[in-house]
N, C-alpha and C positions, 0 to 999 in steps of 0.2 A: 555653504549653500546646499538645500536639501532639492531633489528634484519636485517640482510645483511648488517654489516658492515664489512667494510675486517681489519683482523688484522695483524699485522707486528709483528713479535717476535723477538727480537736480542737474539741470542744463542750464541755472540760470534766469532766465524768464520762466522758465515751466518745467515741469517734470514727463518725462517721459519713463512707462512702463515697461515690463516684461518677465515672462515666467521662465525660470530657469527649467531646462527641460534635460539637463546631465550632460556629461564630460563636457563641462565647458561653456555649453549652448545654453542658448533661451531663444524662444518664440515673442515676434511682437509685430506691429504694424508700424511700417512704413510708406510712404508715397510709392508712386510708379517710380517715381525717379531717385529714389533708395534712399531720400531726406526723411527727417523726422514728419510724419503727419502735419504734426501739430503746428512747427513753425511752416512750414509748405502754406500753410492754408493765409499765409499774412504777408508772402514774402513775391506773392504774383503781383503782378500789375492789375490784377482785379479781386483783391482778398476777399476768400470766402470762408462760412464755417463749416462748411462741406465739401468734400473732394471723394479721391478714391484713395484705398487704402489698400498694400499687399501683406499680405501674411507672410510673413519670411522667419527662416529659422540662421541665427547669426552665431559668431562666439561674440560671449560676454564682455570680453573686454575689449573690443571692435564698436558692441552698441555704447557701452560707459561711456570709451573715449575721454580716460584719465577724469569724467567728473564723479563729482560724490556721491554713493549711492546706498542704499539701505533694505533689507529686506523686510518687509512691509506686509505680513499677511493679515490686513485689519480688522477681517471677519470672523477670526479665529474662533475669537469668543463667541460667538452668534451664530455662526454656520458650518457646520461638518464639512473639511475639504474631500473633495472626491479623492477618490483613490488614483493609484501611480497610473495601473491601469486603462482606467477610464479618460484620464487627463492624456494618456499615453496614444488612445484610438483616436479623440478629438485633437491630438497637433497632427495625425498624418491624415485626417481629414482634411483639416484647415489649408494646411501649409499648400501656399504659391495660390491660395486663391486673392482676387482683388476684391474690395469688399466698398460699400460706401461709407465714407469716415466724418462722421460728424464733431465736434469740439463740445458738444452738449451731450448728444445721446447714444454715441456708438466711436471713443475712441479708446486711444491704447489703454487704458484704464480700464476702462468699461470689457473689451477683451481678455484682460488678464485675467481678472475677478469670473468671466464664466469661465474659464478653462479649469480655476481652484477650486470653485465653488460651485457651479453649475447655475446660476445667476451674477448676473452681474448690476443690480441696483439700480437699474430704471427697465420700466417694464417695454421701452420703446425695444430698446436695445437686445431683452432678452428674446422678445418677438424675433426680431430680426436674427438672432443667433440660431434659434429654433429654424427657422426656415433656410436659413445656411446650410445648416446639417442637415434636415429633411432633404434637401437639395444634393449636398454631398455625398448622400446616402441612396441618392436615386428616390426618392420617393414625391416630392413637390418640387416640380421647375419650371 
């Protein structure tokens, strides 16, 4: 694993994402309450495709959790991945903020993909990323 590689996790039902971020670690979203996003959102007594999401930086084989996983950087071909650097300011941005996590427009997927590439494939989401960091940056809040 190279640092900004995006990984693909099969849990199963669904896949869950995350970018390796070196010795070890990767960056991804989880619930407040440290579960996968994505099953969180099906598993309340009132399932939604929205909730909130924490930015947490984990070790890799903590988020895996013994399932099968794959390095997955899909856009390779199509989009120049940002550099180590830039990927590098954007996780100590990011990291420990909570964010709103959608199953459509803005989840761990959709996260990993801007932190590689600096989009992430629906323009709902990239909006919101931009204003994240504008935000984290002090400049729009």
């Amino acid at each position: 694993m190279e640092f900004g590689d995006m990984i693909k996790i099969n849990r199963g039902t669904y896949n869950h994402w995350a970018l390796y971020i070196g010795n070890g670690d990767v960056i991804h979203v989880v619930t407040t309450d440290g579960s996968s996003a994505f099953w969180s959102a099906f598993a309340s007594s009132s399932p939604s495709l929205s909730s909130k999401g924490m930015i947490i930086i984990d070790k890799f084989m903590n988020v895996a959790a013994g399932n099968p996983y794959k390095i997955y950087n899909y856009l390779d071909n199509k989009i120049r991945p940002r550099s180590t650097d830039v990927i590098t300011v954007e996780v100590h941005k990011m990291r420990g903020y909570t964010i709103p996590y959608d199953l459509i427009g803005n989840n761990c997927k959709h996260f990993v993909t801007f932190l590689r590439y600096g989009k992430s494939g629906s323009k709902q989401a990239d909006d919101f990323m931009k204003k994240l960091l504008a935000c984290a940056a002090g400049l729009l809040c």
